[in-house]
C-alpha positions in Angstrom: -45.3 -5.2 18.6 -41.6 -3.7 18.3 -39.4 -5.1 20.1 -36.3 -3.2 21.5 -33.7 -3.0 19.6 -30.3 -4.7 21.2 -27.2 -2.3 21.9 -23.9 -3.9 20.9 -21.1 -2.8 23.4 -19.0 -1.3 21.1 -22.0 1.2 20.3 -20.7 2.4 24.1 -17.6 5.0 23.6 -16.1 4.1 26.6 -16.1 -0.1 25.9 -14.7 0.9 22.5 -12.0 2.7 23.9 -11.1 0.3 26.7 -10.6 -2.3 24.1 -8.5 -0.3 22.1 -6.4 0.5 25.5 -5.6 -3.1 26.0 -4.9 -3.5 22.2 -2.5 -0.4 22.4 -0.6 -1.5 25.9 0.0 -4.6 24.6 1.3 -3.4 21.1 3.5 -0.6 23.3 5.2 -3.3 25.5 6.1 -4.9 22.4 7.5 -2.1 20.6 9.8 -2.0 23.8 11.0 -4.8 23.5 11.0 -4.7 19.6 14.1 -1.9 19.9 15.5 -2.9 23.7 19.5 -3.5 21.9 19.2 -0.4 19.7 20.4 2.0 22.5 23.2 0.0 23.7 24.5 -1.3 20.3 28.1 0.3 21.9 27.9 -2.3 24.3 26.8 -5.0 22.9 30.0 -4.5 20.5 32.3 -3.8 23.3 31.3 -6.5 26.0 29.8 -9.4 23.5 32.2 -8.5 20.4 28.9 -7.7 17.9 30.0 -5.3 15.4 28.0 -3.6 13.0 27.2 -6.6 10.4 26.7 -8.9 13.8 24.3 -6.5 15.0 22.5 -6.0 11.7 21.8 -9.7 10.8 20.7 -10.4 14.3 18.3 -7.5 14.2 17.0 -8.3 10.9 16.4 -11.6 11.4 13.2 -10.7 13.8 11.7 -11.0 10.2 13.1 -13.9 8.8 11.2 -16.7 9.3 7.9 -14.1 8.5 9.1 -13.7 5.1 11.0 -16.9 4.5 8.9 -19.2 5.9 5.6 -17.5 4.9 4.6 -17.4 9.0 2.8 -13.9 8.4 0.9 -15.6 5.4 -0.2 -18.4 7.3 -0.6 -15.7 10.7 -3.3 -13.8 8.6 -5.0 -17.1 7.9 -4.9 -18.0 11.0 -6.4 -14.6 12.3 -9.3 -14.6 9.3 -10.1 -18.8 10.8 -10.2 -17.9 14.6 -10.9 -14.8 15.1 -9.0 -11.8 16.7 -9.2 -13.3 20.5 -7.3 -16.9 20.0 -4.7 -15.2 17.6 -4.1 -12.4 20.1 -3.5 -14.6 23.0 -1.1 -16.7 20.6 1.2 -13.9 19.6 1.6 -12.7 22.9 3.1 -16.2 24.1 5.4 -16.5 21.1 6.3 -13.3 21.9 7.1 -14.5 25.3 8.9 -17.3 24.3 11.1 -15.5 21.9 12.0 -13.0 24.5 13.2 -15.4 27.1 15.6 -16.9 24.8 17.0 -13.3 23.6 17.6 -12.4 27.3 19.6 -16.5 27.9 21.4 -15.7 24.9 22.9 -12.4 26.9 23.1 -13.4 30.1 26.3 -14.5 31.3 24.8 -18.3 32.4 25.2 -18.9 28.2 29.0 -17.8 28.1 31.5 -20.8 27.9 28.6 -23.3 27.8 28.1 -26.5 25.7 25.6 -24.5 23.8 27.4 -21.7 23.5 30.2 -24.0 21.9 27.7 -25.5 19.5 26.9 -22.2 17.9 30.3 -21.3 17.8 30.5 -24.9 15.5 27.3 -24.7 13.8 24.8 -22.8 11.4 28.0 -21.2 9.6 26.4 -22.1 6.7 23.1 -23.0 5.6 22.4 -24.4 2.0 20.2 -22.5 -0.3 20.0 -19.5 2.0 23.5 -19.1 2.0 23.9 -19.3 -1.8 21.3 -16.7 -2.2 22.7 -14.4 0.1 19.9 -14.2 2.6 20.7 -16.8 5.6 20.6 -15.3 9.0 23.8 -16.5 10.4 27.2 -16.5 8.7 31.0 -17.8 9.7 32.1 -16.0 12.2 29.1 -14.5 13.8 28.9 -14.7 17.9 27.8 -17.3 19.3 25.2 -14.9 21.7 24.4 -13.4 18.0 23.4 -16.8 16.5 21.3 -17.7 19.8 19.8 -14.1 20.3 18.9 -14.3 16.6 16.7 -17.6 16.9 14.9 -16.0 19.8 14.5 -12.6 17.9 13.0 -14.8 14.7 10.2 -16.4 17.4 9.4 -12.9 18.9 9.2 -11.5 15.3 6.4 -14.2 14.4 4.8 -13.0 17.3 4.9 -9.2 17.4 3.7 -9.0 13.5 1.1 -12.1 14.0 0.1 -9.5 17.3 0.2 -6.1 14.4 -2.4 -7.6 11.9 -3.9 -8.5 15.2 -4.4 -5.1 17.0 -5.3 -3.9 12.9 -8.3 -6.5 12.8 -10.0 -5.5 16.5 -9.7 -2.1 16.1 -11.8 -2.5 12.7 -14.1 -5.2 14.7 -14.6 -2.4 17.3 -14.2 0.9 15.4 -15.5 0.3 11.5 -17.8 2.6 11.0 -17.0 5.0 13.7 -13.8 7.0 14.5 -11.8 4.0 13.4 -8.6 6.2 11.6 -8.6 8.3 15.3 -8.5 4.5 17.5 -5.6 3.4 14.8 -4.0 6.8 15.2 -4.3 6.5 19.2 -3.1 3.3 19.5 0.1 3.9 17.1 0.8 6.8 19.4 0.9 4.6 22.4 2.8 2.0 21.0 5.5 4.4 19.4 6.0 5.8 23.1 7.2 2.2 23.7 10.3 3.5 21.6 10.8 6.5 23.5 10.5 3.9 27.1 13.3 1.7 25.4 15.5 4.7 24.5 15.3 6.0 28.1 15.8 3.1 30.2 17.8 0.3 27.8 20.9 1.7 28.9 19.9 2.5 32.3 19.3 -1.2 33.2 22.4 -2.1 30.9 24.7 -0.1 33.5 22.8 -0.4 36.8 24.8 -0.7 39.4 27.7 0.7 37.9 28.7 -2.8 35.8 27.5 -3.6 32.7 25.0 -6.1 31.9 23.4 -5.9 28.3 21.1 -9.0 29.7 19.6 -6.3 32.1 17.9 -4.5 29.3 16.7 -7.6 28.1 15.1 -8.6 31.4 13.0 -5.2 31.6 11.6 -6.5 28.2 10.9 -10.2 28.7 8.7 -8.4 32.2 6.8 -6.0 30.0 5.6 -9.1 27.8 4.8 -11.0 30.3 2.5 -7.8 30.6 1.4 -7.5 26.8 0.0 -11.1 27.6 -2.2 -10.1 30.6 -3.7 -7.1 28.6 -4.2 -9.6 25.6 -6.1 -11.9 28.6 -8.0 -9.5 29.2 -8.8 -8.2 25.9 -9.6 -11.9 25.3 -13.1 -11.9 27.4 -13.8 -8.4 26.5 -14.1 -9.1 22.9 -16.1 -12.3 23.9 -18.4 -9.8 25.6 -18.7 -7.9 22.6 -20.1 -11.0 20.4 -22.4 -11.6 23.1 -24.0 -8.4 22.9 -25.2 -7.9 18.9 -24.8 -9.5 15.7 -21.0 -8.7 15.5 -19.1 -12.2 15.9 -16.3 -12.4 12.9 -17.8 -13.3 9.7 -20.7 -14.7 11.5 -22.6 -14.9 7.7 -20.1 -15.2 6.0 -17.0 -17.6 6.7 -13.7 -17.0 5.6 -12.7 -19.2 2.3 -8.9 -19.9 1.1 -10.0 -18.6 -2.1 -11.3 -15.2 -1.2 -7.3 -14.3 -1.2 -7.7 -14.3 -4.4 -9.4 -10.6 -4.2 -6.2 -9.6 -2.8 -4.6 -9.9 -5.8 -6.7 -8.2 -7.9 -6.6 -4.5 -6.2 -4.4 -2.3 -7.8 -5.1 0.3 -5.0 -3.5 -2.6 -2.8 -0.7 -3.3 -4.0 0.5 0.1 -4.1 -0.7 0.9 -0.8 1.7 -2.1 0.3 4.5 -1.4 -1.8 4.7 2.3 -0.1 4.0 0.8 3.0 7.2 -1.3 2.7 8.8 1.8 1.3 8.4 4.0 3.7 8.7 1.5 6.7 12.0 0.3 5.7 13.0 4.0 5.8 12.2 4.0 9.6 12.3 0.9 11.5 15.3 -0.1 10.8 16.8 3.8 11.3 15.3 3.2 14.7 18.0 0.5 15.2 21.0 2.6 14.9 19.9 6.0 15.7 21.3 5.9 19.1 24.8 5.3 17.2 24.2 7.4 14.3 24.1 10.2 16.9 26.5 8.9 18.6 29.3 9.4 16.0 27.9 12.8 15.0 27.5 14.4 18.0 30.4 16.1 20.6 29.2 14.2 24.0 30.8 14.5 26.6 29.9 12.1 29.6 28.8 14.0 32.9 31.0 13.3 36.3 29.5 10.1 37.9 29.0 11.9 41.3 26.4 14.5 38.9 23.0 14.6 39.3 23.1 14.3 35.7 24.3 10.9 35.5 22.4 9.4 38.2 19.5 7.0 37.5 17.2 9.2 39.3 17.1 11.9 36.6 16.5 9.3 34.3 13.1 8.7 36.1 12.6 12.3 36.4 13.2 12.8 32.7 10.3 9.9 32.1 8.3 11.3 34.0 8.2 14.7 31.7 8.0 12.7 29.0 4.6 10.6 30.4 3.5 14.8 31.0 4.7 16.0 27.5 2.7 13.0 25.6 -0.7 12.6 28.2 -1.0 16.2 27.8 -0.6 17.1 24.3 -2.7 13.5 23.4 -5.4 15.1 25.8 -5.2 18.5 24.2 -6.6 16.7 20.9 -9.9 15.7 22.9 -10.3 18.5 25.5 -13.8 20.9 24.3 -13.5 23.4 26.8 -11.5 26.3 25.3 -8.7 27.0 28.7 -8.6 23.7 28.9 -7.3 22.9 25.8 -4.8 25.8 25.8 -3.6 24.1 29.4 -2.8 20.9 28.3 -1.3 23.0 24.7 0.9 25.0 26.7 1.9 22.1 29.7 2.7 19.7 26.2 5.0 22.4 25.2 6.3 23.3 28.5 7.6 20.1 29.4 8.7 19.2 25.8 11.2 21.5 26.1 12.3 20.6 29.5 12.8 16.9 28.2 14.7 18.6 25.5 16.9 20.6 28.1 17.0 17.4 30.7 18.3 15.1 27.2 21.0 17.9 26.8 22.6 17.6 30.2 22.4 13.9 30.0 25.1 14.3 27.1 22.8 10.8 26.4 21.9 10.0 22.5 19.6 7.7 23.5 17.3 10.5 25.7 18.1 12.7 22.5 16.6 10.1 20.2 13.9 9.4 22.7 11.8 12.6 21.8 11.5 11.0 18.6 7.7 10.4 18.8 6.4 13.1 22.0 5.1 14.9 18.3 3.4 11.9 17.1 1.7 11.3 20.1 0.4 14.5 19.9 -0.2 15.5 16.1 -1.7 11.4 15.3 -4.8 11.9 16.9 -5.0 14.8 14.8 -4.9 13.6 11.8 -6.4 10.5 12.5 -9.3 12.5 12.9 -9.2 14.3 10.4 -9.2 11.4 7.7 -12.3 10.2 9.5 -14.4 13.3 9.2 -12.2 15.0 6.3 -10.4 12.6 4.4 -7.2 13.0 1.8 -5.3 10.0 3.1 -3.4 9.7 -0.1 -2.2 12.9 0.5 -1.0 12.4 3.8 0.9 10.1 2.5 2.8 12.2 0.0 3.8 14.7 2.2 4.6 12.2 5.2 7.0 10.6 2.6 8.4 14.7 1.6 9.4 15.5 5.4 11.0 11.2 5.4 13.7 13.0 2.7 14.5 16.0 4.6 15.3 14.6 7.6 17.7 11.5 6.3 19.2 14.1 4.3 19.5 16.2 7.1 21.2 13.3 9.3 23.5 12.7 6.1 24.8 15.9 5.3 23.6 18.4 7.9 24.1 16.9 11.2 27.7 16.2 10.5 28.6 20.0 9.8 27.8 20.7 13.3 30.3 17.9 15.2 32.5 19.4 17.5 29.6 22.0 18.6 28.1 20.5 21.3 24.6 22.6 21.5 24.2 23.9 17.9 24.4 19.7 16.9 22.1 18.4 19.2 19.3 21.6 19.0 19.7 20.6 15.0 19.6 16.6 16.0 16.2 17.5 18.0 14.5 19.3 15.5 15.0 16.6 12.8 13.9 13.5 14.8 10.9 15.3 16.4 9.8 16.1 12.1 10.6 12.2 11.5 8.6 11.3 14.1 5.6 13.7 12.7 6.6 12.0 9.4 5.8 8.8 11.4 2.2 10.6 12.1 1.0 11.4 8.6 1.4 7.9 6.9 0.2 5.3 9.6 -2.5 7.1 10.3 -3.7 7.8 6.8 -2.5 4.0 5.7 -3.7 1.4 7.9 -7.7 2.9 7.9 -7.4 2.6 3.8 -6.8 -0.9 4.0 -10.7 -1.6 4.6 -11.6 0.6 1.8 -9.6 -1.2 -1.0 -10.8 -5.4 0.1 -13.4 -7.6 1.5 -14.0 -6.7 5.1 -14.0 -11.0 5.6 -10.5 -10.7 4.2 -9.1 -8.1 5.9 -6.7 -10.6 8.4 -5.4 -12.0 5.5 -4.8 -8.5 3.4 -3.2 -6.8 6.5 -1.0 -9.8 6.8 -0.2 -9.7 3.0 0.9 -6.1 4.2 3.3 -7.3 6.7 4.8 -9.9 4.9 5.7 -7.3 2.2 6.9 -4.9 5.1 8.8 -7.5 6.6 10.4 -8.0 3.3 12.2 -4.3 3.7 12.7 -4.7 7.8 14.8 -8.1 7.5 16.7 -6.8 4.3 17.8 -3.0 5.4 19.3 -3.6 9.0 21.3 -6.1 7.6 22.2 -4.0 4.9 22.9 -0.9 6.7 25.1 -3.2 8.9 27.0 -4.2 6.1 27.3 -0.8 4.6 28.6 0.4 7.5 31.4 -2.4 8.1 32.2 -2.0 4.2 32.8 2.3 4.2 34.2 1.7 7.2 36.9 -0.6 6.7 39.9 1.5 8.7 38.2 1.5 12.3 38.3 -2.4 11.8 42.1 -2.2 10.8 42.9 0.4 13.6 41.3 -1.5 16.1 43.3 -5.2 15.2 46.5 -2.5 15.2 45.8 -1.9 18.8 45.4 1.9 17.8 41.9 2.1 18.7 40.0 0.7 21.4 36.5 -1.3 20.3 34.8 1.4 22.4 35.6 4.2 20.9 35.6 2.2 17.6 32.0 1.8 18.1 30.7 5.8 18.1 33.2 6.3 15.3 31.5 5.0 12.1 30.5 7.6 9.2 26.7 6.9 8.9 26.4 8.9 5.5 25.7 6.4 2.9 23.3 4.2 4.8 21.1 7.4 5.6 21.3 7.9 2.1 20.3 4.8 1.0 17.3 5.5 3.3 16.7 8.7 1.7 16.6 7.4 -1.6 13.6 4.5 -0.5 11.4 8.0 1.0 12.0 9.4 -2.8 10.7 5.6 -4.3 7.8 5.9 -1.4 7.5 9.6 -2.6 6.7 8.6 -6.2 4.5 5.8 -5.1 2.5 7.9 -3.2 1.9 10.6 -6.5 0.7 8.0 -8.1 -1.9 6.2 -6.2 -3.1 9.8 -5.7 -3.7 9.5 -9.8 -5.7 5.6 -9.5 -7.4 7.0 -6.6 -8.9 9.4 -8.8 -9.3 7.3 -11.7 -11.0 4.3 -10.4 -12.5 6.1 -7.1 -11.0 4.1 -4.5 -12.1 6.4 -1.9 -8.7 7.0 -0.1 -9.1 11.0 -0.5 -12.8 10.5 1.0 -13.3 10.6 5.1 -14.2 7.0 6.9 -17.4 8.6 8.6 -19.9 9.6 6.2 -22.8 12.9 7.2 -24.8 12.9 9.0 -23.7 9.9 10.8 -20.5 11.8 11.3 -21.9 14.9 13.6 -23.6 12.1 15.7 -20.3 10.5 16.0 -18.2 13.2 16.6 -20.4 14.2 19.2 -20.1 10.3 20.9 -16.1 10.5 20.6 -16.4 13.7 22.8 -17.5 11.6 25.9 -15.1 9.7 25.9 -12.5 12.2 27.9 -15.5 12.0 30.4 
């Protein structure tokens, strides 16, 4: 007699996709929170006295104790021994933790405090780390620095122990099916978190009409408090899913300290990593002075306070178009019906270029920069789809890594050209961050799904955490070093500002950004080559990055699931 046979609930498009919505809020209120100073870096220099090499050690050392300490190695480990739902729930309260102390560190309750006086005294130097040029404090560094610093290393272990996370329960729900469109999905939602923190950073910083960089801070810490609920949730979901089929993680066979061994042995890995940390370092720390970079190369001039312009409603308003310009165009990429798809085509575009025109009455860099991924959103399902049922993921790669060149040349060399021309800069400052941000498209989504392809699926917590570590390597090392470059090229605001020539405030939208986005430039060219050649050991030792995730003729059947989802 045959029995029937039992339907695992992530066989069920629409539990598949719930899980990956929790996954991808969580991961979007954490990329928030990830770049909350980066829009109000002015202030921060001209109300807590960070300048540029202050601000770059502090926001590089969200990776420090991931690199230094080996936390992402031992995170990995962790994830591979207990399984995607204890190891989510974990880095959503370090997350937590780390947050609240960022926002004390801020607020005006630390100022003139015993502990504010103890990290005025201490951690000016720290043995070993110090002699090898990589401690994350130094003489002289703020004392709201140093303390914003240690809560930035906490939330750092949790935000990239919460990356390999989201990674490993996407494959748990989605290997086999549209797994490089659910990765692509939920990078768009969380890269919309950069645009959220662009928008309304420096609308909680001057709320009110006084400024209050702790503000910001605040909206964070209550949007991971969020991330934690969703990870709750996500929690007895995923215990659901066990429940239902054979699926529970590495049920037959247990993860073994030894199987990292495998790691080491994948060529197709290692370069896969090395472009990852390539091409990463090339953006997120970028994303951390952008608002300034456009700042000093752009004629803004502030509207009149009694505007609509510079009222906090039309920052809700211009939200708002945003929410319309990225649900829209995300929805065009799953809408069959033929007017409906040219609707949601034609109300993405629509609104795009009202956000654009909304931005440009602002006179705001941060609402310029915050367009950066409203194409991502749009173009990742895309191609995330397409490397499922197509393929050429390698070669994604390449040209993701071509258009990362342009545009840091283009901010370098270009953008400059056009100061003192208010429109002709910013329609030329819009155009290049809304290519970087389909840059931004192209690679994640064709990287992350390869990871599976090129190690044991047993070990894949511990290979995507091998990933990070390597990434976080290039996003604790390039902040601090475009801080530094900045501070070193330019020395004379420093000296004007000790003359009493120059006021901090207008020292800080006055730095010449062109050798840092060089510098950037230069790791898309190394990310460039790296790409051109795994192309080559693709082909050689048939790695299968050029070949789609979903194989015919289970592919029509899936394709044909994914379409229900939308209903």
């Amino acid at each position: 007699m045959q029995g029937t046979t039992k339907v695992a609930l992530n066989d069920k498009a629409w539990a598949r996709w719930t899980a990956l919505g929790l996954l991808a809020f969580a991961m979007f209120c954490s990329y928030i929170f990830m770049d909350i100073l980066s829009p109000i870096k002015d202030l921060l220099q001209s109300t807590r006295g960070w300048d540029s090499t202050a601000f770059g050690t502090m926001q590089g050392s969200e990776t420090f104790l991931n690199v230094f300490i080996f936390f992402l190695i031992f995170a990995g480990i962790i994830l591979d021994k207990m399984g995607v739902r204890f190891t989510a729930i974990l880095s959503g309260g370090v997350m937590l933790v780390g947050a609240l102390i960022n926002w004390y560190a801020l607020t005006d309750y630390f100022q003139g405090t015993c502990l504010e006086q103890w990290f005025n005294d201490h951690l000016n130097y720290i043995p070993v780390f110090d002699e090898l040029g990589i401690s994350p404090f130094y003489k002289g560094m703020p004392a709201s620095a140093k303390l914003s610093a240690v809560g930035f290393m906490i939330f750092g272990c949790g935000v990239e122990m919460a990356g390999i996370t989201v990674s490993r329960g996407i494959v748990k729900w989605f290997k086999g099916r549209e797994m490089a469109l659910a990765m692509g999905s939920e990078m768009a939602l969380a890269r919309l978190g950069v645009a959220t923190c662009m928008i309304f950073s420096p609308m909680f910083a001057n709320l009110g009409g006084t400024v209050s960089v702790s503000r910001s801070v605040a909206f964070g810490v209550v949007l991971l408090m969020i991330a934690l609920i969703m990870f709750i949730v996500y929690f007895f979901m995923d215990k659901k899913l066990d429940a239902s089929g054979d699926i529970e993680e590495e049920k037959d066979e247990p993860f073994k300290l030894k199987d990292l061994g495998k790691i080491v042995k994948s060529q197709g890995f290692w370069l896969v990593a090395l472009l990852c940390v390539l091409y990463y370092s090339a953006i997120f720390p970028f994303q951390k002075y952008a608002v300034n970079m456009l700042q000093c190369n752009l004629t803004l001039h502030e509207p009149d306070k009694a505007s609509f312009w510079a009222s906090d409603a039309v920052t809700v308003i211009q939200y708002v178009i945003m929410i319309v310009v990225a649900g829209s165009s995300f929805a065009f990429n799953f809408s069959k019906k033929a007017w409906l798809k040219y609707m949601m085509l034609t109300t993405a575009i629509v609104a795009l270029v009202a956000y654009c025109v909304f931005g440009y009455m602002r006179q705001s860099a941060a609402a310029i920069f915050a367009v950066f991924p409203l194409l991502a959103v749009g173009i990742t399902p895309i191609l995330g789809k397409y490397v499922d049922y197509k393929g050429k993921a390698a070669t994604m790669l390449v040209m993701g890594s071509l258009l990362l060149i342009a545009c840091h040349l283009t901010f370098a060399f270009i953008l400059p050209m056009f100061k003192g021309s208010d429109l002709a800069g910013v329609v030329i400052a819009y155009f290049t961050i809304l290519v970087l941000g389909a840059s931004f498209s192209l690679v994640p989504a064709s990287l992350w799904p390869s990871v599976p392809k090129l190690v044991d699926s047993k070990i894949i917590g511990s290979a995507y955490a091998v990933i990070f570590w390597i990434q976080n390597i290039g996003l604790w090392l390039f902040p601090l070093l475009i801080g530094k470059i900045l501070t070193s090229t330019n020395s004379d605001l420093a000296a004007q500002v000790a003359a009493g020539t120059l006021t901090e405030e207008k020292a800080s939208i006055s730095y010449d950004y062109t050798w840092p986005l060089v510098m950037l430039a230069l790791l898309g060219v190394a990310a460039l080559l790296i790409g051109l050649y795994l192309k080559v050991v693709d082909r050689r030792k048939k790695l299968g990055l050029e070949l789609p995730n979903i194989k015919e003729p289970q592919a029509e059947i899936l394709e044909s699931e994914a379409d229900t989802v939308e209903e």
